[in-house]
N, CA and C atoms as an extended XYZ file, in Angstrom:
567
Properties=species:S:1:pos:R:3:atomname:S:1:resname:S:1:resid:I:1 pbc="F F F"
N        -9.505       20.185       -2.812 N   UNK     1
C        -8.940       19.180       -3.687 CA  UNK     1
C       -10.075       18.494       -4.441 C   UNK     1
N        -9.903       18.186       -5.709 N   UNK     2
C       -10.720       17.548       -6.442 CA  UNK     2
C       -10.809       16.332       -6.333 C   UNK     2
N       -11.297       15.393       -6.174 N   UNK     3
C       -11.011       13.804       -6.112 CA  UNK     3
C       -11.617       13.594       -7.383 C   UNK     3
N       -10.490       12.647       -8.197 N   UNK     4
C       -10.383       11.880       -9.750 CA  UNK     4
C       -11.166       11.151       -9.490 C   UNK     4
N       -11.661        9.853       -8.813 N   UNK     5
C       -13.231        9.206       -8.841 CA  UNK     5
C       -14.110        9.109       -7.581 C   UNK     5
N       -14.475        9.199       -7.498 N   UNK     6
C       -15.521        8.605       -5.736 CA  UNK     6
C       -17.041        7.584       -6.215 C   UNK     6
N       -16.795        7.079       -5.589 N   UNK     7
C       -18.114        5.995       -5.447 CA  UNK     7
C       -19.131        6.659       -4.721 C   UNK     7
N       -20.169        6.368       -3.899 N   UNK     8
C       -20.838        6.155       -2.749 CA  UNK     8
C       -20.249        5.166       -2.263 C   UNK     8
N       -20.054        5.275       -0.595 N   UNK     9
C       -19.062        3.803        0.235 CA  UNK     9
C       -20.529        3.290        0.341 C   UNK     9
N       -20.228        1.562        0.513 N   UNK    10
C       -20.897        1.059        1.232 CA  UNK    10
C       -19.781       -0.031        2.197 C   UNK    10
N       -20.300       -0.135        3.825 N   UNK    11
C       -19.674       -0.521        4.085 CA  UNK    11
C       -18.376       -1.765        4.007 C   UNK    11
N       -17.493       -1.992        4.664 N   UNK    12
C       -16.319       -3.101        4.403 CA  UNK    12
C       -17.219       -4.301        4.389 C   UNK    12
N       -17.480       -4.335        5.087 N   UNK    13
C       -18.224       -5.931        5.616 CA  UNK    13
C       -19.040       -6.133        4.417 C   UNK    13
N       -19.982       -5.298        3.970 N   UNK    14
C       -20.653       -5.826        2.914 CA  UNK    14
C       -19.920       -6.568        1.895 C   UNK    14
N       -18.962       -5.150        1.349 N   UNK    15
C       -18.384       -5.804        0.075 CA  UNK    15
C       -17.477       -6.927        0.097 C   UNK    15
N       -17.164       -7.155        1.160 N   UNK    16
C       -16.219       -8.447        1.721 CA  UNK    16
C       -17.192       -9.631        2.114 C   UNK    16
N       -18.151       -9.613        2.202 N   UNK    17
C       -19.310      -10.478        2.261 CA  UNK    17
C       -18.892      -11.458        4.091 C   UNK    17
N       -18.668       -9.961        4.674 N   UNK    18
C       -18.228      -10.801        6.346 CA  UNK    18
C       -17.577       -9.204        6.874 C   UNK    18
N       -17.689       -9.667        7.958 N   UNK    19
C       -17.538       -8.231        8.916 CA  UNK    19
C       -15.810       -7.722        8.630 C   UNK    19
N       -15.463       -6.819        8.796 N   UNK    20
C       -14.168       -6.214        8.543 CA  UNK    20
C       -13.360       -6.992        9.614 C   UNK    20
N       -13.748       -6.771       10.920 N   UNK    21
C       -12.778       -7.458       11.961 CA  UNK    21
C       -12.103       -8.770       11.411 C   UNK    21
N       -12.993       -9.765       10.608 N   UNK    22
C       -12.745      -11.162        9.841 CA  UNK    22
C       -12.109      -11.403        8.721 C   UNK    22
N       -12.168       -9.681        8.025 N   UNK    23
C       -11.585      -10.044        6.534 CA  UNK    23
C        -9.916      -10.841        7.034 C   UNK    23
N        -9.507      -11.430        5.598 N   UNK    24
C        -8.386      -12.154        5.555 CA  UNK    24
C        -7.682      -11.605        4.065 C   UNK    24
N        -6.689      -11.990        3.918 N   UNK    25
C        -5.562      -11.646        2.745 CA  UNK    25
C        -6.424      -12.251        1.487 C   UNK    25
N        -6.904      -13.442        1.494 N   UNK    26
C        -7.576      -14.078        0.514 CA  UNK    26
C        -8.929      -13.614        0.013 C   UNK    26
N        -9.635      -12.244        1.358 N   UNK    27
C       -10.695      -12.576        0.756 CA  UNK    27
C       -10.447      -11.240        0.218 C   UNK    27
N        -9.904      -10.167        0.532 N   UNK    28
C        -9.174       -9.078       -0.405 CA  UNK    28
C        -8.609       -9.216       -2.367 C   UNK    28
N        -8.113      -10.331       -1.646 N   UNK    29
C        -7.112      -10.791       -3.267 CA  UNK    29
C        -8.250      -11.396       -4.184 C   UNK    29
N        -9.731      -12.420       -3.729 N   UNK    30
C       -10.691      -12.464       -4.394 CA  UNK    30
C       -11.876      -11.447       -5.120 C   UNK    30
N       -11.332      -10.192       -4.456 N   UNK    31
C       -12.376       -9.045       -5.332 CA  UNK    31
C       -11.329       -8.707       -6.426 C   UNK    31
N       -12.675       -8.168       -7.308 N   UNK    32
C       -12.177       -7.669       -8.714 CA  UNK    32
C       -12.620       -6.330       -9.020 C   UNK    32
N       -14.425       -6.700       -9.266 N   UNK    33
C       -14.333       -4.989       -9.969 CA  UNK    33
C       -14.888       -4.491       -7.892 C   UNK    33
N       -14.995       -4.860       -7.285 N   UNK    34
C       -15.503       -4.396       -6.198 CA  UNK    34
C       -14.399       -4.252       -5.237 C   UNK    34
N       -12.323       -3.848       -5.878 N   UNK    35
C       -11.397       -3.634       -4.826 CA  UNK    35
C       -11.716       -2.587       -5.259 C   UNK    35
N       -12.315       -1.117       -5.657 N   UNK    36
C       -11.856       -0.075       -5.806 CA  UNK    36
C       -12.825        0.527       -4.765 C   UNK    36
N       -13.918       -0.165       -4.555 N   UNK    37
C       -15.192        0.374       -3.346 CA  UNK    37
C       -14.798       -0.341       -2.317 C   UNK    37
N       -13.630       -1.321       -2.288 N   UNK    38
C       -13.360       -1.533       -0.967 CA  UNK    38
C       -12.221       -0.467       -0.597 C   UNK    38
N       -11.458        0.052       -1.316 N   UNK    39
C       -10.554        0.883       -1.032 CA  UNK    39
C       -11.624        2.506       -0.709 C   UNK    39
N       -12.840        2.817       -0.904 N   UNK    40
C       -12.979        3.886       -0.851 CA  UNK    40
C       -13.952        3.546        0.426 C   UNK    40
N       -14.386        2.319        0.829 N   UNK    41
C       -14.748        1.999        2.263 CA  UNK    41
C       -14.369        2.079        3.417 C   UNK    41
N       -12.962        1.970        2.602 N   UNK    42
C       -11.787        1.643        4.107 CA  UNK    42
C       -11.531        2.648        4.880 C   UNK    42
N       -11.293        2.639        6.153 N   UNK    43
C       -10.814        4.160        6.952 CA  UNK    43
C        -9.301        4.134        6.889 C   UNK    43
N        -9.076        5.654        6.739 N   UNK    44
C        -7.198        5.967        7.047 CA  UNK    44
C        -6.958        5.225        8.519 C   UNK    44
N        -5.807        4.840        8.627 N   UNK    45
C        -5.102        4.330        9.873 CA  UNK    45
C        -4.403        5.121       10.315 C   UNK    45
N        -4.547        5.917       11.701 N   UNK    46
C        -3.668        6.240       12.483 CA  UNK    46
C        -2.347        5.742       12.019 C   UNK    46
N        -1.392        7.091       12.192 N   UNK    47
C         0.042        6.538       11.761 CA  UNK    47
C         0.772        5.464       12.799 C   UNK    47
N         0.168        5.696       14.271 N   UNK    48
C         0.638        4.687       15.164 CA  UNK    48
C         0.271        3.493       14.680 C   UNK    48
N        -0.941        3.153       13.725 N   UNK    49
C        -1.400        1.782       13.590 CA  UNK    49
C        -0.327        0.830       12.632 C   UNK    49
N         0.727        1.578       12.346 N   UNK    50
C         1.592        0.947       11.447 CA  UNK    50
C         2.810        1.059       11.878 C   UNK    50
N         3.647        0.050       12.367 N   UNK    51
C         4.416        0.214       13.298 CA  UNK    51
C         5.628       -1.284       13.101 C   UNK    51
N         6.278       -1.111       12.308 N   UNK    52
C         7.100       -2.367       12.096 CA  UNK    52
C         6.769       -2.784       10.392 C   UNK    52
N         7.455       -4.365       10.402 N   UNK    53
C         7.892       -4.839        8.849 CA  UNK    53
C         6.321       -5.451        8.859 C   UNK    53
N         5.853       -5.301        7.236 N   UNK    54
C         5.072       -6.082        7.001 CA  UNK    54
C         4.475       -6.370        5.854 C   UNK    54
N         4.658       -7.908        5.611 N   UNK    55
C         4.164       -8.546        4.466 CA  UNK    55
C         3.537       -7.658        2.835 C   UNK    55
N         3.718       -7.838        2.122 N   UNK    56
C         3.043       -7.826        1.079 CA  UNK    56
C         2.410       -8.169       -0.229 C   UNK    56
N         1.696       -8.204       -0.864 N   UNK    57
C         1.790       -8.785       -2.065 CA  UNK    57
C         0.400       -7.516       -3.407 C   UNK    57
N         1.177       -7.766       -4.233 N   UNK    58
C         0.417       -6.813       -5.155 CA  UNK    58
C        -1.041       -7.546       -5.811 C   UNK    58
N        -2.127       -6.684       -6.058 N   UNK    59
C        -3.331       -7.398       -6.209 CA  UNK    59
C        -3.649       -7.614       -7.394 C   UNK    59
N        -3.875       -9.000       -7.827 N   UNK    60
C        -4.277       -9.715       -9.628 CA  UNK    60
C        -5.084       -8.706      -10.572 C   UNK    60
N        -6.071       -8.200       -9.581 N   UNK    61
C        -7.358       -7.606      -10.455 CA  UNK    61
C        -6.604       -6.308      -11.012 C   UNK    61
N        -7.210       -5.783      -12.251 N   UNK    62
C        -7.470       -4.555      -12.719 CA  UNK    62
C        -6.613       -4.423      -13.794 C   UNK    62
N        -6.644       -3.301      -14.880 N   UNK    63
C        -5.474       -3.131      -15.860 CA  UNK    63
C        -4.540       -3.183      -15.602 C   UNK    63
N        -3.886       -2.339      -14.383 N   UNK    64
C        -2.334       -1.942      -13.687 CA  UNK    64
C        -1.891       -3.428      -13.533 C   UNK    64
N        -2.641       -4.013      -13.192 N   UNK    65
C        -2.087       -5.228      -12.543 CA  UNK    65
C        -1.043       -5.862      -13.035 C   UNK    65
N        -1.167       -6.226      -13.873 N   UNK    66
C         0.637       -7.015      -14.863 CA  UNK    66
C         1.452       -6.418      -14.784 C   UNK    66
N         1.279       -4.605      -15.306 N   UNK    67
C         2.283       -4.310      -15.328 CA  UNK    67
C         3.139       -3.650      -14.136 C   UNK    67
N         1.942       -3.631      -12.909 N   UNK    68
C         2.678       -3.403      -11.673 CA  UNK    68
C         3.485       -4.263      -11.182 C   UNK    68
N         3.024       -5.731      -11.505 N   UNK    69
C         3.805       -6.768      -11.189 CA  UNK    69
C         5.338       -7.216      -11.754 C   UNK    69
N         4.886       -7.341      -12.994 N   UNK    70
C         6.324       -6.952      -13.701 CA  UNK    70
C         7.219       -5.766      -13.513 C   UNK    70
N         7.023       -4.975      -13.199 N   UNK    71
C         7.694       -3.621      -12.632 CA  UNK    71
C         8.186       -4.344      -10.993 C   UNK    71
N         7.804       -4.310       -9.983 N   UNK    72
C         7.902       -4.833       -8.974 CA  UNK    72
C         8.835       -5.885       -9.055 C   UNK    72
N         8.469       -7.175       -9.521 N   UNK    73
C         9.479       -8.306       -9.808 CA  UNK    73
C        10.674       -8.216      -10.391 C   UNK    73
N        11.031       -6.581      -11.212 N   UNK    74
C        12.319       -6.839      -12.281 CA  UNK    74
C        13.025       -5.514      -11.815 C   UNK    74
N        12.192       -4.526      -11.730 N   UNK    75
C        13.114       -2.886      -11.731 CA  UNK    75
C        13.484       -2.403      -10.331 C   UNK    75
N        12.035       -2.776       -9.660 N   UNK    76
C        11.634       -1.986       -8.283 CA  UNK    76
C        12.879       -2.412       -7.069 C   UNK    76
N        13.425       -3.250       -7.169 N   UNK    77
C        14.444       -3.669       -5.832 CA  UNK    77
C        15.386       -4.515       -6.178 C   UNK    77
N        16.321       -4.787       -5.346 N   UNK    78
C        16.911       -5.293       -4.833 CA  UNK    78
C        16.540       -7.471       -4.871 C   UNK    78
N        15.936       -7.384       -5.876 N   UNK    79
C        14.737       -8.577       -5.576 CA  UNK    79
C        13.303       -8.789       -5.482 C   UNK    79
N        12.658       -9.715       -5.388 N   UNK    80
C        11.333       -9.718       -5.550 CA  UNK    80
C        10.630       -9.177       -4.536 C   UNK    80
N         9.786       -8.071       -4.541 N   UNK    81
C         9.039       -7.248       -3.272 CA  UNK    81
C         8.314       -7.938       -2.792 C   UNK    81
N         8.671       -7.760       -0.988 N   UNK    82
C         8.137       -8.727       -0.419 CA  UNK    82
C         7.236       -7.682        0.852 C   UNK    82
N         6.955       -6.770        1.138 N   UNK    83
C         6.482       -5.985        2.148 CA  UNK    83
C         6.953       -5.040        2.139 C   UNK    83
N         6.331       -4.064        2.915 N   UNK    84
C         6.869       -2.360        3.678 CA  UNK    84
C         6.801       -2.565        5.215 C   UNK    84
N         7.636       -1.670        5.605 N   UNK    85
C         7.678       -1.394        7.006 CA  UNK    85
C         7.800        0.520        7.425 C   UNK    85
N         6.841        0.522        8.427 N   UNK    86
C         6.882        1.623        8.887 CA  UNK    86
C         6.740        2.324       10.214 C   UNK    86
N         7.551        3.445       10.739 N   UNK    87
C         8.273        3.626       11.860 CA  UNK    87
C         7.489        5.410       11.617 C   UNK    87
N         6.079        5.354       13.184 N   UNK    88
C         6.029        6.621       12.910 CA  UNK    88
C         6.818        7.353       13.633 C   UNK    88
N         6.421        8.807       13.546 N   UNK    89
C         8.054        9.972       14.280 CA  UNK    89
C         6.659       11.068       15.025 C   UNK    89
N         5.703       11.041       14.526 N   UNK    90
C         4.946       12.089       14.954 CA  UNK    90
C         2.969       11.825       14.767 C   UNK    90
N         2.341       12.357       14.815 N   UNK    91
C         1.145       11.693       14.950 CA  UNK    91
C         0.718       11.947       13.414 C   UNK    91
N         0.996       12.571       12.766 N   UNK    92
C         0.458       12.393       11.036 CA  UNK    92
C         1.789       12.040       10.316 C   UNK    92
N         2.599       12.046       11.115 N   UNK    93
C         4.334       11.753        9.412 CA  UNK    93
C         5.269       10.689       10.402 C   UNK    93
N         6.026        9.931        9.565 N   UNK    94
C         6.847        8.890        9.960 CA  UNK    94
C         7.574        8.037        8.492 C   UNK    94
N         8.308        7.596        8.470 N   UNK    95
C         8.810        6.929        7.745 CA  UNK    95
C         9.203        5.550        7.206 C   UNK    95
N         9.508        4.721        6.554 N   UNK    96
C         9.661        3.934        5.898 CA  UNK    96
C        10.548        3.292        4.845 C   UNK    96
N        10.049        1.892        4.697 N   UNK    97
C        11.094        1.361        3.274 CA  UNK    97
C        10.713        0.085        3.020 C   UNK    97
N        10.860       -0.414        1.561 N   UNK    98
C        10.352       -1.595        1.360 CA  UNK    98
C        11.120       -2.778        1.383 C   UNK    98
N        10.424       -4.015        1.752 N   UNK    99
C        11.117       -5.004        1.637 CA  UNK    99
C        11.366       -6.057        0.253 C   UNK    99
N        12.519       -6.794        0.439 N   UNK   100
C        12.990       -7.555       -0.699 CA  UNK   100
C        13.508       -8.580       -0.756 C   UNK   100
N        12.673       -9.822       -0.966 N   UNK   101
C        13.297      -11.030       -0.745 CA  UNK   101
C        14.102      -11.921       -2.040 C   UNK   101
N        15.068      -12.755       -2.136 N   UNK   102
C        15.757      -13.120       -3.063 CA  UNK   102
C        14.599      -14.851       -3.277 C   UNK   102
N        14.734      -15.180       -4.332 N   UNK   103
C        14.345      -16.237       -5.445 CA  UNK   103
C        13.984      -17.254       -4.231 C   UNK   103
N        12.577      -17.543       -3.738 N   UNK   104
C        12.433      -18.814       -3.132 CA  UNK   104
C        12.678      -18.725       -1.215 C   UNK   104
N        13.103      -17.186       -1.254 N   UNK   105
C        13.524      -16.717        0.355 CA  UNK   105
C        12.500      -16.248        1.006 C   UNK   105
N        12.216      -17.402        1.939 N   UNK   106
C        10.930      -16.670        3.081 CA  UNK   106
C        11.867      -16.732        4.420 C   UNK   106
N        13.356      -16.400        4.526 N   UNK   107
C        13.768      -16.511        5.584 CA  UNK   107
C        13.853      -14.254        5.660 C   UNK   107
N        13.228      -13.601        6.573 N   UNK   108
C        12.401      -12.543        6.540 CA  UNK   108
C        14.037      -11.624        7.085 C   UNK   108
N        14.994      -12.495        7.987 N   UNK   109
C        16.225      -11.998        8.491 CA  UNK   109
C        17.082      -11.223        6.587 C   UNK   109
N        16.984      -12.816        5.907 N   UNK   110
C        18.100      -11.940        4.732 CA  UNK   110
C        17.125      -11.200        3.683 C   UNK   110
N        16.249      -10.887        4.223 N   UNK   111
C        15.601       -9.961        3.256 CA  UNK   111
C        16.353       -8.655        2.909 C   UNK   111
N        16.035       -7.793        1.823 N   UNK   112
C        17.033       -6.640        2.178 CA  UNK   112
C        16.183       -5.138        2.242 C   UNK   112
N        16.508       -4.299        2.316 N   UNK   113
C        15.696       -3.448        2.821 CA  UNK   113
C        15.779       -2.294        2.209 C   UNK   113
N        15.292       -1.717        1.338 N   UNK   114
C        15.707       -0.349        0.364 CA  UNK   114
C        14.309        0.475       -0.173 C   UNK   114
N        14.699        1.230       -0.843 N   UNK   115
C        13.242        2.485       -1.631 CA  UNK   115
C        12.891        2.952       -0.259 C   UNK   115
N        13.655        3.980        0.050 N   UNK   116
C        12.862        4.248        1.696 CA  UNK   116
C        11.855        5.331        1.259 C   UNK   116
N        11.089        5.734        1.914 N   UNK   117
C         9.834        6.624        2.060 CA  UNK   117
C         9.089        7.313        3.734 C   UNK   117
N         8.792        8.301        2.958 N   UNK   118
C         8.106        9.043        4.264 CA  UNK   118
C         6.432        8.572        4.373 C   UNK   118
N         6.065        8.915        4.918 N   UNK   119
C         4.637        8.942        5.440 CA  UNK   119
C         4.036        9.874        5.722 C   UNK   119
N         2.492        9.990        5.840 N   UNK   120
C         1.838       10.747        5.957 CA  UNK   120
C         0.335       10.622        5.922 C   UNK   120
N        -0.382       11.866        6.687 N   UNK   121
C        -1.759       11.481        6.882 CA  UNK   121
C        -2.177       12.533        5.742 C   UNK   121
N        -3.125       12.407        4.652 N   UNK   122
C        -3.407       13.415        4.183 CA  UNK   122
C        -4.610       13.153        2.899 C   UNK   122
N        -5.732       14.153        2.620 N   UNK   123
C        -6.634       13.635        1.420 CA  UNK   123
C        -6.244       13.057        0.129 C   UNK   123
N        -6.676       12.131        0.246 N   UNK   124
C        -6.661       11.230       -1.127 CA  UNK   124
C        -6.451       11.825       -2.292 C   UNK   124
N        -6.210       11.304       -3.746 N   UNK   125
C        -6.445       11.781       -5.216 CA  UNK   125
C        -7.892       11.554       -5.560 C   UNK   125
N        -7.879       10.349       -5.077 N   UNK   126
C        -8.517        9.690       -5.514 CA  UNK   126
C       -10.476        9.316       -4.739 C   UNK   126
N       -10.710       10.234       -3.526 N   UNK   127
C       -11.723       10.505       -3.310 CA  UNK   127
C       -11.828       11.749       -2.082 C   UNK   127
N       -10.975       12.275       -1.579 N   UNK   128
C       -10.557       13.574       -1.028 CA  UNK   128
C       -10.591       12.996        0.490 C   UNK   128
N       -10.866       11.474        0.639 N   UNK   129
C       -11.241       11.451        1.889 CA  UNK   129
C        -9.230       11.120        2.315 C   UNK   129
N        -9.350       11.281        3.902 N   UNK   130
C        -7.895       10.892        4.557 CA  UNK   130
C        -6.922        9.524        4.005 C   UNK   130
N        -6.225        9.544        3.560 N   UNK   131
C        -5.580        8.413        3.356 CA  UNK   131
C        -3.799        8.704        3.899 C   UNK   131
N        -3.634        7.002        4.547 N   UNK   132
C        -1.967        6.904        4.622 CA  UNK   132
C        -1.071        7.149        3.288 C   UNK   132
N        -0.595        8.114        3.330 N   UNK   133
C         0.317        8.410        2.001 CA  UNK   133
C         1.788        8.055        2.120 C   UNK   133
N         2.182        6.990        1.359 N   UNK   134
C         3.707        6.630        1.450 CA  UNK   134
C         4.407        7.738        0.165 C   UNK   134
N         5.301        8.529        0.658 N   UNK   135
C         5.527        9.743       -0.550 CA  UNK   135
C         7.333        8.296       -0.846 C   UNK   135
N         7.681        8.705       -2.183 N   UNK   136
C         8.824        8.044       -2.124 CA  UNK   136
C        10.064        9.567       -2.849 C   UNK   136
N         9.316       10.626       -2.784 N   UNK   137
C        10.012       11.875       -3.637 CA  UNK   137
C        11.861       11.892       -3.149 C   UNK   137
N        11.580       11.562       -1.708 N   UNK   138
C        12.486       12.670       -1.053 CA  UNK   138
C        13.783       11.719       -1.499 C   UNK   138
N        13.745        9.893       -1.294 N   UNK   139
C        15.011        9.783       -1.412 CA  UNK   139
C        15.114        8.828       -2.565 C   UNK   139
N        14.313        9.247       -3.104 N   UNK   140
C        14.626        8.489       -4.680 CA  UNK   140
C        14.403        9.108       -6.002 C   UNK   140
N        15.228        8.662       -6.837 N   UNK   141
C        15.029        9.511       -7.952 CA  UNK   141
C        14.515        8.492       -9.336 C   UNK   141
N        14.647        9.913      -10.318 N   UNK   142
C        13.986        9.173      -11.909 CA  UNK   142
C        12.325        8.784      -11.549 C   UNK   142
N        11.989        7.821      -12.404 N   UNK   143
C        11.107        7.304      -11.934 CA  UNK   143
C        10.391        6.724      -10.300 C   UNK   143
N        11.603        6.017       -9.655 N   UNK   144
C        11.047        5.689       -8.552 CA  UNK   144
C        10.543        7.344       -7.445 C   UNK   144
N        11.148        8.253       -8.023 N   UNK   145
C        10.790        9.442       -6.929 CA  UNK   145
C         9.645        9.779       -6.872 C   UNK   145
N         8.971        9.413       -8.460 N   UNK   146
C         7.412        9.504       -8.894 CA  UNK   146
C         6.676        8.932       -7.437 C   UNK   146
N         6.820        8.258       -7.603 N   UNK   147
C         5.861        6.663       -6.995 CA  UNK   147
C         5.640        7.168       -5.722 C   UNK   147
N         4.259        7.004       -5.481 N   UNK   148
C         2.946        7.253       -4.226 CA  UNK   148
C         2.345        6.374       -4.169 C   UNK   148
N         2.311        5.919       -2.807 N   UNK   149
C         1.104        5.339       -2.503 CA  UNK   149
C         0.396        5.844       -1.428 C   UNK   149
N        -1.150        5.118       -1.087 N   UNK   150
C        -2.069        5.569       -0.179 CA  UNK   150
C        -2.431        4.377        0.195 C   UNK   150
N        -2.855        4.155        1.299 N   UNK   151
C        -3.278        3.149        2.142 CA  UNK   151
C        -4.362        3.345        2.938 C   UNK   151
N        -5.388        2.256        2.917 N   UNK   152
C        -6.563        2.733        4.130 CA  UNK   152
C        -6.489        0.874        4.556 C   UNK   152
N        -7.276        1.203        6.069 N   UNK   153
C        -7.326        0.028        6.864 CA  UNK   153
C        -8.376       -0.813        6.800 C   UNK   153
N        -8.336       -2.001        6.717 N   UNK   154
C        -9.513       -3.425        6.650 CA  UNK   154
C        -9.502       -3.703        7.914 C   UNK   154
N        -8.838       -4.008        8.684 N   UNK   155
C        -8.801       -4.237        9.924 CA  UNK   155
C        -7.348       -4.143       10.416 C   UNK   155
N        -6.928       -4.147       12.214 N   UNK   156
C        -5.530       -4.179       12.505 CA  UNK   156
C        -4.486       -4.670       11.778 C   UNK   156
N        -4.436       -6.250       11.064 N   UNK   157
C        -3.865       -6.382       10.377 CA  UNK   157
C        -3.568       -6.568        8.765 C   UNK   157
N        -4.663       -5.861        8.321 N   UNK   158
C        -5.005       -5.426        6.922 CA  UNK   158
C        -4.947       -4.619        6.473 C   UNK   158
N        -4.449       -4.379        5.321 N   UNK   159
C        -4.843       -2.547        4.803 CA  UNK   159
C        -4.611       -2.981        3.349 C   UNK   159
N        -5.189       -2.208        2.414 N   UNK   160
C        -5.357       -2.224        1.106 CA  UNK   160
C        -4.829       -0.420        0.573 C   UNK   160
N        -4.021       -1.022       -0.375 N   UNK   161
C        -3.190       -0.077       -1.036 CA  UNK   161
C        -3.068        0.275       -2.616 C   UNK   161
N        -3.482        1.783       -2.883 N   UNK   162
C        -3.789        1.681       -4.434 CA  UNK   162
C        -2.100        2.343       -4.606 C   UNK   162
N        -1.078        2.172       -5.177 N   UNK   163
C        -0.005        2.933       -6.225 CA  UNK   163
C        -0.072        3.573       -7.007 C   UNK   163
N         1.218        4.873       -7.246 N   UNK   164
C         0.529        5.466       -8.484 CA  UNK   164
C         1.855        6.419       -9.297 C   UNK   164
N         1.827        6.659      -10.083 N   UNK   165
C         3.153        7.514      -10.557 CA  UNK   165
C         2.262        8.802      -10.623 C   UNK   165
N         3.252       10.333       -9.750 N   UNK   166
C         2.271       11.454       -9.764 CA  UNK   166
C         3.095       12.054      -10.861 C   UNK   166
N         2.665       12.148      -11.690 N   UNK   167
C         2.985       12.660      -13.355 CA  UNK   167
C         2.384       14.464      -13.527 C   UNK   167
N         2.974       14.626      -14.283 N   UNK   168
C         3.107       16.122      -14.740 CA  UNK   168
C         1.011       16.617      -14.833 C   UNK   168
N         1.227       15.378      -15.866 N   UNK   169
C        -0.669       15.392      -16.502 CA  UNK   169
C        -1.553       14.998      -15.501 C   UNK   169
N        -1.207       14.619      -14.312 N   UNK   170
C        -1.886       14.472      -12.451 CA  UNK   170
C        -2.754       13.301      -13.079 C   UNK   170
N        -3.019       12.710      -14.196 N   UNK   171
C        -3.307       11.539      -14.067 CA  UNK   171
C        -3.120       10.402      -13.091 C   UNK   171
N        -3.936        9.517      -12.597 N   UNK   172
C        -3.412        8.479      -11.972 CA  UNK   172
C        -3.491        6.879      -12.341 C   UNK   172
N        -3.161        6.317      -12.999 N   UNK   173
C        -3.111        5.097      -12.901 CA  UNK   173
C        -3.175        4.060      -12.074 C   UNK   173
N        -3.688        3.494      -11.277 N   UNK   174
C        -3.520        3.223       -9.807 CA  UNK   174
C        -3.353        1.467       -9.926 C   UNK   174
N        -2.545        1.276       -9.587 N   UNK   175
C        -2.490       -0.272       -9.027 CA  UNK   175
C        -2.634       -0.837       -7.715 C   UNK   175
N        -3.134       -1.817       -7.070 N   UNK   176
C        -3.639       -2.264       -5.536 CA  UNK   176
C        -2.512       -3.224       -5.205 C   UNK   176
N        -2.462       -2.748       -4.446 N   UNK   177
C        -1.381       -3.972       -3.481 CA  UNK   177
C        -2.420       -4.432       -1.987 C   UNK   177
N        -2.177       -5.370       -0.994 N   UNK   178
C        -2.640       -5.189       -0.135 CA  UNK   178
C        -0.844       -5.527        0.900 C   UNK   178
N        -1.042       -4.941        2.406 N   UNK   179
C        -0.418       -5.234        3.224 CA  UNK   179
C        -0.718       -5.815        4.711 C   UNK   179
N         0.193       -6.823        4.835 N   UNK   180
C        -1.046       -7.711        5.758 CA  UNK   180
C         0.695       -8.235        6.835 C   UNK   180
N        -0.247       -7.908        8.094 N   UNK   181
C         0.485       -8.608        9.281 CA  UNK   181
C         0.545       -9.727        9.994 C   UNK   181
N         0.398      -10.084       10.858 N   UNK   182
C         1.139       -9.377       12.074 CA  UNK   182
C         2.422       -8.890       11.823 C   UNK   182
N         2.415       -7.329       12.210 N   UNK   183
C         3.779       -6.823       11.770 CA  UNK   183
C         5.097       -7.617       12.934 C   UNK   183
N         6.439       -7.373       11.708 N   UNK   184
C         7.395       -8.242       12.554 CA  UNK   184
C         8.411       -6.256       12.965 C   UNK   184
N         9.237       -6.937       13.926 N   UNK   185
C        10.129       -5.575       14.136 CA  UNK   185
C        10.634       -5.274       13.135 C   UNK   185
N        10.577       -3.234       13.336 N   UNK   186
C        10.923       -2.585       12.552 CA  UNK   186
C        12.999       -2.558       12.335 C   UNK   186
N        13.490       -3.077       11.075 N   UNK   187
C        14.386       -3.123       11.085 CA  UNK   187
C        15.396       -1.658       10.854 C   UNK   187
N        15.264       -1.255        9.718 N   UNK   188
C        15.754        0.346        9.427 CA  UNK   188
C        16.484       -0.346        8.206 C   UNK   188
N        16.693        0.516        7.614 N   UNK   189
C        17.733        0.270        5.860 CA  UNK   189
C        18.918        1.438        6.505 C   UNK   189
């Protein structure tokens, strides 16, 4: 496989300016041009390491950014995206679905639960190394069937996530989300 960009890594801790075990949601959401070397720092997570509902929010920095957000906030659900949750089945594949909260709702019970997706352990686009791959092909269509993501880990309850529509022209556009725990129980859609 070809990987579309690679850096040289240097470690998490550096570019987070504090050891990985410590990073936090804030200090993720404060990088700019240095989330794309934190994403190629990060290690894949065991599919066991993801295991239940959990938090999310999409990341400010980069071109994608607006318009991932606006996509997310208006087309993508059921409501404003609020996390993923995921339930593995086997030691590289397991499944999933995202969460969706209504206008001003942090009560996590009436959230609703839809865009389901599979999982998977497998090389990146985007530097050939292992990444968590959320595929969304199998049960969605049009556009949303496009939509991939990959995930690597900051620590137990961190992980940083680039998005991407896999298009005919294998271009990628990538937008960052991060997903952050303590995961709550896995509900099911």
């Amino acid at each position: 496989m070809t990987a579309l960009w690679h850096s040289p890594s240097e470690p998490v801790g550096q570019i987070l300016g504090r050891p990985a075990t410590d990073a936090t949601l804030s200090d993720v959401l404060e990088l700019d041009r240095r989330l794309l070397r934190l994403f190629h720092a990060a290690s894949c997570p065991r599919m066991a390491e993801l295991d239940g509902e959990y938090r999310a929010v999409s990341h400010p920095a980069g071109p994608w950014a607006a318009p991932a957000r606006l996509f997310l906030e208006h087309w993508f659900g059921p409501g404003r995206w609020a996390g993923k949750a995921f339930q593995p089945r086997a030691p590289t594949s397991g499944c999933g679905y995202n969460l969706f909260a209504g206008a001003g709702d942090e009560n996590v019970a009436s959230w609703r639960r839809a865009r389901k997706l599979e999982t998977r352990l497998a090389p990146s686009v985007f530097d050939g190394l292992d990444s968590f791959h959320l595929d969304y092909s199998i049960d969605n269509r049009g556009a949303f069937g496009l939509m991939h993501d990959e995930l690597r880990k900051l620590n137990d309850e961190l992980f940083i996530g680039l998005g991407y529509l896999r298009l005919p022209a294998r271009r990628h556009f990538a937008s960052a989300f991060v997903i952050y725990g303590p995961p709550m129980p896995w509900v099911g859609c």
